[in-house]
C-alpha positions as CSV (number, residue, x, y, z in Angstrom):
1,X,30.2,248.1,69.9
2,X,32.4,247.2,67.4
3,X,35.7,247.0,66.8
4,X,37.9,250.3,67.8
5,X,39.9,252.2,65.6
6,X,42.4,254.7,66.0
7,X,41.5,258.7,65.7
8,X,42.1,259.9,62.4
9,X,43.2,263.5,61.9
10,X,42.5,266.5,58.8
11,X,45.1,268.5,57.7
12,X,46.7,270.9,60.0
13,X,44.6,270.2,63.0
14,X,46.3,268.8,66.2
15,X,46.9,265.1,66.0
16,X,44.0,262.9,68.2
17,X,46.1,261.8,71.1
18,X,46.2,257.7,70.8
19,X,44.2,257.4,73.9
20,X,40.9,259.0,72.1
21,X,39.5,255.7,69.7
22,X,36.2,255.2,67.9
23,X,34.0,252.7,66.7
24,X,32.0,253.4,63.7
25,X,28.6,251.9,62.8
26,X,25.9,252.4,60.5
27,X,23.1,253.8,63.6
28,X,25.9,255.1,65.8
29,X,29.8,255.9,66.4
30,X,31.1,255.5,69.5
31,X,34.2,257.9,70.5
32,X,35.8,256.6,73.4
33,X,38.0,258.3,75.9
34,X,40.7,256.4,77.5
35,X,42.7,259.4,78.8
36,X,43.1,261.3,82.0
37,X,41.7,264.6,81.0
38,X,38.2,265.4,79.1
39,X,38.5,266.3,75.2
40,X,36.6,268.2,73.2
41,X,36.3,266.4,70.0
42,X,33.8,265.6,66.5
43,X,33.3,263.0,63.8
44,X,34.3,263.6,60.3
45,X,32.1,262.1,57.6
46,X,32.9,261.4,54.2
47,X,30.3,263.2,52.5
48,X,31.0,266.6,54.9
49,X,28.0,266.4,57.1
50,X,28.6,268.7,60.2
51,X,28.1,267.7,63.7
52,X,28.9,269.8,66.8
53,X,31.7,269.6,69.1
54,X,31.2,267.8,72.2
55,X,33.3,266.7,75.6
56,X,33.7,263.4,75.9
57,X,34.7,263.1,79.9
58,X,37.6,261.1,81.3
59,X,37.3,257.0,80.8
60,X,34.1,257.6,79.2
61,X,32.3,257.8,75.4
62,X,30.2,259.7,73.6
63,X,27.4,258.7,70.9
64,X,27.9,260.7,67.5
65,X,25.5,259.6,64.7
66,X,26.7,256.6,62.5
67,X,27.3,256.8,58.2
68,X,24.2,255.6,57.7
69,X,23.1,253.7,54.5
70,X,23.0,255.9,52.1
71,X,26.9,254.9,51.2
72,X,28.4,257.7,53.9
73,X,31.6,256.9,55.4
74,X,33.4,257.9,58.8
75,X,36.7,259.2,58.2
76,X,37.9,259.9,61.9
77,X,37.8,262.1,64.6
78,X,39.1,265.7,65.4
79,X,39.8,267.8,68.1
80,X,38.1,271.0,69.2
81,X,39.0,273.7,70.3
């Protein structure tokens, strides 16, 4: 994986707690979950693509598609509801 960065947030949605990081890559991002509960969470991209929602479990990660090379970018993560 590559380096991790802090979660990144989108308006008036509830601030990423510190504890939730992700890695971004061209093939895959990698959200991490350092916490002590599950969250539900998604990746923003750059050029709006959509993906769904899903838990990331306790001390764990979850693989969300990466920007690709078509000159996408990953601007953070967000939680669910």
């Amino acid at each position: 994986m590559a380096h991790a960065e802090t979660r990144g947030s989108a308006g008036d949605q509830t601030p990423v707690p510190a504890c939730l990081t992700y890695s971004p890559g061209w093939r895959y991002t990698f959200v991490i979950n350092d916490c002590s509960t599950a969250h539900r969470v998604k990746v923003l991209y750059g050029d709006g693509t959509d993906v769904p929602c899903q838990e990331v479990a306790t001390r764990n990660w979850f693989t969300f598609p990466g920007y690709g090379t078509s000159g996408n970018t990953v601007e953070g993560i967000v939680l669910c509801d």
